[in-house]
C-alpha positions as CSV (number, residue, x, y, z in Angstrom):
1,X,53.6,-24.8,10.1
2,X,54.7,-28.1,8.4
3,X,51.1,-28.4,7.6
4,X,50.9,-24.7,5.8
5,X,49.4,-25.3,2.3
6,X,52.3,-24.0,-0.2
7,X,49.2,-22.5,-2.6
8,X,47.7,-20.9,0.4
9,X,51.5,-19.3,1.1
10,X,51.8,-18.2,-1.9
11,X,48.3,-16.6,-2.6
12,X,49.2,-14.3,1.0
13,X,52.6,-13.8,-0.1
14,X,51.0,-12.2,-3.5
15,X,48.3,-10.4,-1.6
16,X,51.1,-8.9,0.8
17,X,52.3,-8.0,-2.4
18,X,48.9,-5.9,-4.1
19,X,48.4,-4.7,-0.7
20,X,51.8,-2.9,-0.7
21,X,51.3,-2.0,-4.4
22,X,47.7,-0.8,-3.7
23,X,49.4,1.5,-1.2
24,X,51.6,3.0,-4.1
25,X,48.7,4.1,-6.5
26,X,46.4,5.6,-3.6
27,X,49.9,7.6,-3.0
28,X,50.6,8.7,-6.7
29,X,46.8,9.1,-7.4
30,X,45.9,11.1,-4.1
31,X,49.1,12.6,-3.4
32,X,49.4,16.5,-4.2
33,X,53.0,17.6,-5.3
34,X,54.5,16.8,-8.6
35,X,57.2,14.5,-7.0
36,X,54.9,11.9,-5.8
37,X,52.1,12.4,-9.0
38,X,54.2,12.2,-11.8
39,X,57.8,11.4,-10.5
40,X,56.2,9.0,-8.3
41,X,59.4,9.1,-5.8
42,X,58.4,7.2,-3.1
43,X,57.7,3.4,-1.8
44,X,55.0,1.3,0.2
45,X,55.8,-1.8,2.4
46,X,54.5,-4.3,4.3
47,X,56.5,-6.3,7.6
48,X,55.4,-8.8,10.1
49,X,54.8,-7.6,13.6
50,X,58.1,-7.4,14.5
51,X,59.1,-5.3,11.2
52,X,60.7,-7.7,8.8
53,X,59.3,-6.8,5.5
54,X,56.9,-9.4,4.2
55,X,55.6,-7.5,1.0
56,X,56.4,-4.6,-1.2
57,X,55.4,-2.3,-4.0
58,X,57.7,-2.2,-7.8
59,X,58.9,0.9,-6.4
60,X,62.9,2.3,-5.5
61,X,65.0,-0.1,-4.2
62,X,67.3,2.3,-2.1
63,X,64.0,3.2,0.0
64,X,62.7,-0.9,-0.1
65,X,66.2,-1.9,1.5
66,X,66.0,0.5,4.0
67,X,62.6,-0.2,5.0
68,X,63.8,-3.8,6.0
69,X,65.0,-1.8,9.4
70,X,62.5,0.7,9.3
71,X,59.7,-0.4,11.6
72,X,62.5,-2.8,13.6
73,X,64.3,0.2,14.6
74,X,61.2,2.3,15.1
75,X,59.9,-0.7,17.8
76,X,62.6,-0.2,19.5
77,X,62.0,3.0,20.7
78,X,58.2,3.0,20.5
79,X,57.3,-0.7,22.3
80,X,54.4,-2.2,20.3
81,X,52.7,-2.6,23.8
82,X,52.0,1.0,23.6
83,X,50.4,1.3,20.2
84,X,46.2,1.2,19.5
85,X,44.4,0.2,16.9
86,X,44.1,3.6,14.5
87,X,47.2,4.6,15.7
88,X,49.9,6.2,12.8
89,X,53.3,7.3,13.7
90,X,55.3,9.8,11.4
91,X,59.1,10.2,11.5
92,X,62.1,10.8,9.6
93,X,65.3,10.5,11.6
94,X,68.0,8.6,10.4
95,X,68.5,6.4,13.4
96,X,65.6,5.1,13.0
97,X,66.2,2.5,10.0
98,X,65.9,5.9,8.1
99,X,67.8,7.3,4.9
100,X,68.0,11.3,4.6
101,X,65.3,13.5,5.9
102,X,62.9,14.0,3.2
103,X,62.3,10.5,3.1
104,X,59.2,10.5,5.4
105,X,57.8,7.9,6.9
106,X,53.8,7.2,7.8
107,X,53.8,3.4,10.2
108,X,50.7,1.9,10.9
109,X,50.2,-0.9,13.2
110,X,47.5,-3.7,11.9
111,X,45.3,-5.0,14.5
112,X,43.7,-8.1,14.1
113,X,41.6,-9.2,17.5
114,X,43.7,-6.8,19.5
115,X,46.9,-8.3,18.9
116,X,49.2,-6.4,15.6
117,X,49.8,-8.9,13.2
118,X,51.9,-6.7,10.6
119,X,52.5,-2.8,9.8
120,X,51.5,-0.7,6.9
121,X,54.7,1.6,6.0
122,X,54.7,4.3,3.4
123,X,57.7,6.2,2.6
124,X,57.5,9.7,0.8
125,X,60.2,11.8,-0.6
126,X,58.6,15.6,0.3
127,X,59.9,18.2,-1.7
128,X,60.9,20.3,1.3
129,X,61.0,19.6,5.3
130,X,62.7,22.8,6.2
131,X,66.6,22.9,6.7
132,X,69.0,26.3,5.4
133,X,68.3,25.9,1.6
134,X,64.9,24.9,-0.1
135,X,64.3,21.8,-1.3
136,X,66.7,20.5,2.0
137,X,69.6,19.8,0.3
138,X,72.3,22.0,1.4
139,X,75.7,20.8,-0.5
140,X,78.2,22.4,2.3
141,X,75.9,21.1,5.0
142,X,78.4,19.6,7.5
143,X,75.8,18.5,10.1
144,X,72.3,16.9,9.9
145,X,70.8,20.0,11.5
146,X,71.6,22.4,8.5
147,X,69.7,19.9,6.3
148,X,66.0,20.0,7.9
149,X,63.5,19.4,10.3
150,X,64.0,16.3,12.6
151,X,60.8,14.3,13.2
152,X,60.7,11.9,15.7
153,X,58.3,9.3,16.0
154,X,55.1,11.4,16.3
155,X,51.5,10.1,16.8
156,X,49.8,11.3,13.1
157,X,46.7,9.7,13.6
158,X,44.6,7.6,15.9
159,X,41.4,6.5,15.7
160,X,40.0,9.8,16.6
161,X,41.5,11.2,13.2
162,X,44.5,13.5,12.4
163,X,46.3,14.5,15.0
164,X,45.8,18.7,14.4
165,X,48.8,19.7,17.2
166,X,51.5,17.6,15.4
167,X,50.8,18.1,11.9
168,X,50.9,22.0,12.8
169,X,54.0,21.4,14.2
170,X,55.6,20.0,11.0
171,X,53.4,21.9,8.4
172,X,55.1,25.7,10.5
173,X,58.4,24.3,9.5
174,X,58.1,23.9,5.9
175,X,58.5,26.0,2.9
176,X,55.3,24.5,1.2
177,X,52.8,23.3,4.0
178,X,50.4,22.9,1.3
179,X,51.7,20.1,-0.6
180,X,53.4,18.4,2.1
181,X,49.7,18.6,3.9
182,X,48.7,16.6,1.1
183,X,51.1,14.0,0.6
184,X,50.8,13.7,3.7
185,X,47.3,12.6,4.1
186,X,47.6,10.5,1.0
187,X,50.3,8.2,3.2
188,X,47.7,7.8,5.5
189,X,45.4,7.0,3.3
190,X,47.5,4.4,2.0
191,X,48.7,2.8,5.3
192,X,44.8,2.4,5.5
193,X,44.2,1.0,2.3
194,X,46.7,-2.1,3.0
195,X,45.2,-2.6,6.6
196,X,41.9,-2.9,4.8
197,X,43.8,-5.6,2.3
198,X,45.8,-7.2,5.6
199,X,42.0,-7.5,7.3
200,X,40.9,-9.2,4.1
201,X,43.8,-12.3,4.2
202,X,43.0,-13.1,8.4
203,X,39.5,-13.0,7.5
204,X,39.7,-15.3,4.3
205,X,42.7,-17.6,5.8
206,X,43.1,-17.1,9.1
207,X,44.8,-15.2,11.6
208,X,47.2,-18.1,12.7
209,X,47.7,-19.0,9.1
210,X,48.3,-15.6,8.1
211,X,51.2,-15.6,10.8
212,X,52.7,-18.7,10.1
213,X,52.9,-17.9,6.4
214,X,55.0,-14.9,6.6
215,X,57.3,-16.6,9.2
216,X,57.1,-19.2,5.8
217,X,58.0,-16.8,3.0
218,X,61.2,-15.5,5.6
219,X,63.0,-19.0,4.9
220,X,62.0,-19.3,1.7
221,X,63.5,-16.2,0.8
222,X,66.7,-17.0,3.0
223,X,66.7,-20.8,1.3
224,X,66.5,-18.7,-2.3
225,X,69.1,-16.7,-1.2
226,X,71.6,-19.3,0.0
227,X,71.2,-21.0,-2.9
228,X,71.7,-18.4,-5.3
229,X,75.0,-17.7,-3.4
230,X,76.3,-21.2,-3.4
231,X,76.4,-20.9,-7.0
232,X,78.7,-18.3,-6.9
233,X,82.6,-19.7,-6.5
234,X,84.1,-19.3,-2.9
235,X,86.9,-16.8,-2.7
236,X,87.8,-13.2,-2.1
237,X,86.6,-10.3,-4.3
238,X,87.5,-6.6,-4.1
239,X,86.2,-3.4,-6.0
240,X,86.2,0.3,-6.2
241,X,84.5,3.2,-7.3
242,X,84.5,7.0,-6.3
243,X,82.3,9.8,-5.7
244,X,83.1,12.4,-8.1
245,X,84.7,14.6,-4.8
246,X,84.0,14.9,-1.0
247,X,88.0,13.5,-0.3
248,X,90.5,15.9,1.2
249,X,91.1,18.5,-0.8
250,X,88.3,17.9,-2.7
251,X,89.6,14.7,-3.9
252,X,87.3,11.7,-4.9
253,X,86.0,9.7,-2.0
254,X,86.8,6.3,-2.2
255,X,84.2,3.8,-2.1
256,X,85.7,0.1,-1.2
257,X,84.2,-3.1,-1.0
258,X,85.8,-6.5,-0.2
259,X,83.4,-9.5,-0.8
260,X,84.0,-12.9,0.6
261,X,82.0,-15.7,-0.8
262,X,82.0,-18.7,1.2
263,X,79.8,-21.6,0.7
264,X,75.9,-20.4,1.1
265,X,76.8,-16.8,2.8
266,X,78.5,-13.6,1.7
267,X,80.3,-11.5,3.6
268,X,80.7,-7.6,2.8
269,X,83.3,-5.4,4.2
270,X,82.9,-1.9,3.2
271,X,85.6,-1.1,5.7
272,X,87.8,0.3,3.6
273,X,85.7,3.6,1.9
274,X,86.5,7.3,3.0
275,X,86.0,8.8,6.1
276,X,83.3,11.0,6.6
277,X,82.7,14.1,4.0
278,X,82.3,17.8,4.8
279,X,79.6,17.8,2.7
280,X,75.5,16.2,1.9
281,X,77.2,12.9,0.7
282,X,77.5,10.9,3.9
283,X,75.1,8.2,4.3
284,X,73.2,6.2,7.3
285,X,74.2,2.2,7.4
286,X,71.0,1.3,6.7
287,X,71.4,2.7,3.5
288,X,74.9,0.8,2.6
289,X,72.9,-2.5,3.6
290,X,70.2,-1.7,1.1
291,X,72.8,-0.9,-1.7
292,X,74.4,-4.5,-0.5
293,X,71.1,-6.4,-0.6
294,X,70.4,-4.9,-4.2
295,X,73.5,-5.9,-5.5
296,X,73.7,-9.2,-3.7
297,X,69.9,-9.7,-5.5
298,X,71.6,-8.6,-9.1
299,X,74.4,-11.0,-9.0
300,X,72.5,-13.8,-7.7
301,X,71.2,-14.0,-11.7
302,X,67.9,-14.7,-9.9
303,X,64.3,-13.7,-9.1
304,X,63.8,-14.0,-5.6
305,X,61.4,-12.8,-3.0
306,X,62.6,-9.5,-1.1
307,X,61.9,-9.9,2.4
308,X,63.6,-10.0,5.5
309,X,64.7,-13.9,5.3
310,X,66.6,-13.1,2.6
311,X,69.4,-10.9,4.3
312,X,70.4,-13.4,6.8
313,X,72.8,-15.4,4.7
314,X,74.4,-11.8,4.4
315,X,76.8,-10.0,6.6
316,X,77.6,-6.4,6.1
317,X,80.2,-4.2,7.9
318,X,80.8,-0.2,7.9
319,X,82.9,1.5,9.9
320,X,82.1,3.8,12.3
321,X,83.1,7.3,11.3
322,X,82.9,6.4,7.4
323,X,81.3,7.7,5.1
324,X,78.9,5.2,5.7
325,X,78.6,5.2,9.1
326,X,79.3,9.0,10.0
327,X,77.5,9.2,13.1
328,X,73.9,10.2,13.3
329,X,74.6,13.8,13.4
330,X,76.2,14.0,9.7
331,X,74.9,15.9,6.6
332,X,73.2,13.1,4.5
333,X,70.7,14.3,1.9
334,X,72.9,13.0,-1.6
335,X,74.1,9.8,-0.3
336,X,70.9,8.4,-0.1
337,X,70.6,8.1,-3.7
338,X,74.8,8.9,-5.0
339,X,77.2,7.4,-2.1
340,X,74.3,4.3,-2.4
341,X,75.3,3.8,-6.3
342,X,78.5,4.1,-5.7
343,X,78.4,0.9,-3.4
344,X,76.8,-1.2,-6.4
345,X,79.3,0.1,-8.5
346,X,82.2,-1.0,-6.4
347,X,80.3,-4.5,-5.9
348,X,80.4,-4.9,-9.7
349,X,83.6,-4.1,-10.8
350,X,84.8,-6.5,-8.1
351,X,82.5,-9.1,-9.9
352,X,83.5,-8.3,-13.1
353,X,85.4,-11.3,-13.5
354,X,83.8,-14.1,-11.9
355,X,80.2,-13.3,-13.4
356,X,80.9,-10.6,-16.5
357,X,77.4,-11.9,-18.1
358,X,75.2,-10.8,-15.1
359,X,76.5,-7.2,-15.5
360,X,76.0,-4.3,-17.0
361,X,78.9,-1.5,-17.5
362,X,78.3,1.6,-15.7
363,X,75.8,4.2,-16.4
364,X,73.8,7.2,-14.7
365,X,74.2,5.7,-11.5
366,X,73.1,9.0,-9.8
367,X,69.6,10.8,-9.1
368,X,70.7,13.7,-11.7
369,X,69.3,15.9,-9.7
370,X,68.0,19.9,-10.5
371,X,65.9,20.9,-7.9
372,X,64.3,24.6,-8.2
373,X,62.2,26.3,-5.7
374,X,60.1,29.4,-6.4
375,X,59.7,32.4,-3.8
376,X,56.1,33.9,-3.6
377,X,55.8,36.7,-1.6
378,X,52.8,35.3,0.8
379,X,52.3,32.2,-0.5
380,X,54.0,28.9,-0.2
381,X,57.1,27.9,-2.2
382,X,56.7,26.1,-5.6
383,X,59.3,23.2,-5.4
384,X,60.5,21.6,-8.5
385,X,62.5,17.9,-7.8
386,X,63.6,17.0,-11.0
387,X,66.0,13.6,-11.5
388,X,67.4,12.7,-14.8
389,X,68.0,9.8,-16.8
390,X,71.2,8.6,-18.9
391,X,72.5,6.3,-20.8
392,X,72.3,2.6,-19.4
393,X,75.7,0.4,-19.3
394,X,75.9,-2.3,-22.2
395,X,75.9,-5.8,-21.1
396,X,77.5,-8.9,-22.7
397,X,74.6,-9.3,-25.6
398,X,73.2,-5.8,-26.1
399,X,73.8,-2.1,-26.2
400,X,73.0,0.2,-23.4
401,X,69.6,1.5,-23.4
402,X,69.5,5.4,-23.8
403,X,67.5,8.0,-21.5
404,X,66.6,5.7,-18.3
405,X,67.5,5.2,-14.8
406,X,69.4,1.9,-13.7
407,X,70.0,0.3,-9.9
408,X,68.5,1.8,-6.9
409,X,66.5,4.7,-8.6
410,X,62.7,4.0,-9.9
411,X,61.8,7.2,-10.7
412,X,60.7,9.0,-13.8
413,X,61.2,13.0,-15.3
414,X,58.1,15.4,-14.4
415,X,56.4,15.8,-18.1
416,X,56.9,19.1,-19.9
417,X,53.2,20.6,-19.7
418,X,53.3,19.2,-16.5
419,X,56.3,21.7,-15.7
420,X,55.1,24.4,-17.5
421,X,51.3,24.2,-16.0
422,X,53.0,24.8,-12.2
423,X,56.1,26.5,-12.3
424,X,57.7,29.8,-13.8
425,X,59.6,27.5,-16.4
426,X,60.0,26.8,-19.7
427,X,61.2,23.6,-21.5
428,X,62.9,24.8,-24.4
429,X,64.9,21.3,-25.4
430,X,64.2,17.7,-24.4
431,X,66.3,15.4,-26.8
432,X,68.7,12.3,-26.9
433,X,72.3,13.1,-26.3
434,X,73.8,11.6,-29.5
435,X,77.3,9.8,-29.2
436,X,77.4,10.1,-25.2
437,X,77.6,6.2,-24.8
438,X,81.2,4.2,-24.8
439,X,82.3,2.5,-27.4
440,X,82.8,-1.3,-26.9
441,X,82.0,-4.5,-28.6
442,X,77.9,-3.5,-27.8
443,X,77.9,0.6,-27.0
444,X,76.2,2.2,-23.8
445,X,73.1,3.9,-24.1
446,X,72.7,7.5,-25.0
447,X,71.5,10.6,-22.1
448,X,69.8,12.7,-22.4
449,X,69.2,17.3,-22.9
450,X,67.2,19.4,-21.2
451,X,67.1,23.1,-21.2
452,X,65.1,24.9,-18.5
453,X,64.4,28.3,-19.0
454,X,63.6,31.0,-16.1
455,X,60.2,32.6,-16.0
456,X,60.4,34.2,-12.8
457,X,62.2,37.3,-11.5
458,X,64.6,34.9,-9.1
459,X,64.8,31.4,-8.1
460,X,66.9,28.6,-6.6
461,X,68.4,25.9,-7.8
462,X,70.1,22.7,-6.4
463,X,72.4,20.6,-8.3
464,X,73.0,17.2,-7.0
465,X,74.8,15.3,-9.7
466,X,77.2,12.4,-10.0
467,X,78.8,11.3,-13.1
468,X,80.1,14.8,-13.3
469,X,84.1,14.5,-13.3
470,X,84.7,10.4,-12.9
471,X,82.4,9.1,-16.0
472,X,80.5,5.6,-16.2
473,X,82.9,3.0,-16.8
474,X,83.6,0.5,-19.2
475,X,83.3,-3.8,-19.0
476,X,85.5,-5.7,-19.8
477,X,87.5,-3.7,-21.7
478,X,84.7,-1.2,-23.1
479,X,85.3,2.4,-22.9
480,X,83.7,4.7,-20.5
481,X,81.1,6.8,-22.0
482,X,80.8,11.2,-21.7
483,X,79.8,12.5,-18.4
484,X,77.0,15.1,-17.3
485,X,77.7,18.6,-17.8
486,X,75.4,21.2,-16.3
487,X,75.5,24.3,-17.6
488,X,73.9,28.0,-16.9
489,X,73.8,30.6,-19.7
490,X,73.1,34.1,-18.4
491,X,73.4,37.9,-21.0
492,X,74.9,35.3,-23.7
493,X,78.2,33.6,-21.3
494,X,77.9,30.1,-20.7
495,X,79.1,28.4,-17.2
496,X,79.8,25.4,-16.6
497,X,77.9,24.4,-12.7
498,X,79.4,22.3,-10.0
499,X,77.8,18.7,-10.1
500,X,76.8,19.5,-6.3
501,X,75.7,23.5,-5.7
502,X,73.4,25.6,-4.6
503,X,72.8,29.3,-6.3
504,X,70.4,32.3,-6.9
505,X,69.3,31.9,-10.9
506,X,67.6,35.2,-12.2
507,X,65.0,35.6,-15.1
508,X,65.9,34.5,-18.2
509,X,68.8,32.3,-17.0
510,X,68.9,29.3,-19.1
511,X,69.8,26.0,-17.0
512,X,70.9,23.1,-19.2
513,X,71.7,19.5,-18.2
514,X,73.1,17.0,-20.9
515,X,73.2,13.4,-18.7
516,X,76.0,10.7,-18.6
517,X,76.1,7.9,-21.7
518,X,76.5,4.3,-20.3
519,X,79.9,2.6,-20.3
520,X,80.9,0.3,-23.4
521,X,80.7,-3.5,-23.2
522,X,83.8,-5.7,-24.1
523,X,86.9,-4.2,-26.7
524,X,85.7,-2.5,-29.4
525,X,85.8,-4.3,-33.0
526,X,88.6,-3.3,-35.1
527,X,87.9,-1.8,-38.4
């Protein structure tokens, strides 16, 4: 490898690159529900042949950490020697380098002269896989099994084509076989489009060069990443955030990190958080490590390369029978994208001092989620996902910026018309939340309103909301700024909703959400 061309290295490591984001826009342009289309709530990779990733897509970072472990973990239960060519695998379990079970996974194995050379991975949030309460996300849930349907590692594909038996299977256990047939077949669409793209770079490099160039970009990224480390002073760091309940007695759940920097690695003990929850906000490990690889990215103060290479300066423990490593059998639906923030949160405010210019003060570090879900009498479900924005920390030289989504969500709101074209809803209010932000020396962003109105004689809602009770904090002496409030109006009395919550809403109820403001940066000016 010492004789690798560093042009030709880089030219692969940018066609990994399109490859993976090629595999993103045959999703959001082929893909049939609303969640993938407009939301665009999912993520594409590409690993070498024995799963480290190699290339991804500008997509959610919770679901590209993850996917580091993905195909390693899936190998280990399905031996490469046993794969074809045309093969695709589906599955959604946990275990399996996995985050909670909507997140559904399409592998593909890339042959090149009989021998896999890399996998194709695409990752799609489906907007219902079963479980006691549509949409799959129970908030009481205290097992896994409450939440939704299993999958393991199923044969999807082969070169013969679909695989009819198993996609009956998954589509009979599903409120809305329609659109999950679709997205569906748009994953495997895409998983082909970046083995055609994979094809291309053998053909146009070579096979052997193709291979030794992604064992190449691994220690570049792990050289970036040491380096980036060794800037940071040696010592012993510790931080703290909490989810807004899930304790005993309903308390907050600690989330604790302890951070040891020594020379060119980083240690990160997350030993210390809560023990398991009776409720959806458990999370696999896989999922701490991504929130752990994201942060240690974000106070690096660099652009680096995401890949495999760059987590092995890193070392990251959970304890068994925490709330981030509950055992495979826990409820995890919210901490995929809540417990997860709370993680960088913690990792931040135990930064706060060493490096206070690389951060930002806290913000809507939640999915802000409403999720409805329409009964038709003989017709599939309509299922609404809909994540929310807020107001973004403020950060040393600039205020917050108002109505976005910070950290390890990428997502964006479903349009109006676009709600009002496919579901019994009406948008009555979509505005800024004035004043929500903190006050500080530079202010946190604003959130954001919006009112949905009931069309239909009944439907269910999900809330899935943090930010609700503990509000975004404050930098460096910055005030914290307002938290969400969820409310329901129904014959004129107005309720205030549980941040986590599922009901029955009737026609005409009127659900409101009014997001978090970011957190204030530094003391506010006097006078």
């Amino acid at each position: 490898m010492s004789t690798l061309d560093p042009f030709v290295v880089e030219v692969i490591r940018h066609g990994l690159s399109a490859a993976a984001e090629e595999m993103s826009l045959v999703m959001t342009r082929s893909a049939r529900s609303p969640l993938l289309r407009e939301a665009g709530d999912l993520s594409s990779a590409v690993t070498d042949a024995e799963g480290g990733l190699v290339g991804q897509g500008r997509d959610i970072p919770i679901h590209l950490g993850a996917m580091a472990y993905t195909v390693k973990e899936l190998l280990k239960v399905c031996p490469a020697e046993g794969m074809r060519e045309g093969d695709a695998l589906i599955y959604n379990l946990g275990a399996l380098g996995g985050n909670h079970l909507n997140d559904v996974k399409v592998a593909r194995p890339v042959f090149v002269d009989g021998k896999i050379v890399a996998f194709a991975l695409s990752l799609a949030h489906w907007p219902d896989v079963g479980g006691t309460w549509p949409g799959s996300y129970f908030a009481k849930a205290f097992d896994t099994f409450q939440e939704a349907i299993r999958i393991p590692p199923m044969p999807i594909a082969s070169a013969a084509g679909i695989n009819r038996p198993v996609l009956d299977f998954i589509l009979h256990n599903v409120r809305d076989p329609v659109a999950c047939e679709g997205d569906l077949l748009a994953q495997i669409a895409a998983t082909h489009a970046a083995e055609r793209r994979i094809h291309e770079l053998c053909a146009q490099h070579g096979t052997q060069t193709f291979l030794d160039a992604m064992v190449r970009l691994h220690d570049l990224s792990e050289a970036e990443m040491r380096a980036a480390i060794l800037d940071l002073p040696d010592g012993t760091y510790e931080g703290e955030d909490f989810l807004d309940d899930g304790g005993p007695d309903g308390a907050p759940a600690r989330i604790h990190v302890r951070i040891e920097i020594k020379g060119d690695e980083a240690l990160f003990d997350l030993s210390g958080s809560s023990d398991r929850v009776a409720n959806f906000c458990n999370m696999t490990p896989f999922i701490a490590r991504s929130a752990v690889a994201y942060s240690a990215r974000i106070i690096s103060g660099r652009e680096m390369q995401q890949n495999a290479g760059a987590l092995r300066p890193l070392t990251i423990i959970t304890r068994p029978g925490s709330i981030l490593e509950p055992g495979w059998d826990a409820a995890v639906a919210a901490g995929n994208h809540e417990t997860s923030m709370r993680i960088v949160d913690a990792i931040f405010r135990a930064m706060e001092n060493v490096i206070p210019e690389r951060l930002s003060a806290g913000g809507p570090t939640t999915s802000g989620l409403l999720a409805f879900a329409e009964p038709r009498q003989g017709l599939p479900w309509r299922m609404l996902y809909e994540v929310h924005g807020g107001g973004e920390g403020a950060r040393h030289d600039r205020d917050g910026v108002p109505a976005t989504r910070v950290h390890l969500t990428n997502t964006s709101n479903t349009p109006a018309e676009m709600i009002e074209a496919n579901y019994a809803i009406r948008i009555e209010e979509q505005s800024i939340r004035r004043g929500a932000g903190g006050a500080g020396r530079h202010r946190g962003g604003d959130g954001v309103v919006r009112r949905y109105r009931v069309l239909a004689p009944s439907m269910w809602l999900t809330t899935c909301v943090e930010r609700n009770i503990i509000p975004p904090f404050g930098l460096q002496g910055g005030k914290p700024g307002l938290p969400f409030r969820i409310t329901l109006e129904r014959n004129g009395v107005v309720e205030i909703l549980s941040g986590k919550a599922n009901m029955l809403l009737q026609q005409d109820d009127l659900v409101t959400l009014e997001a978090c403001g970011g957190g204030g940066y530094g003391v506010p000016d006097r006078g």
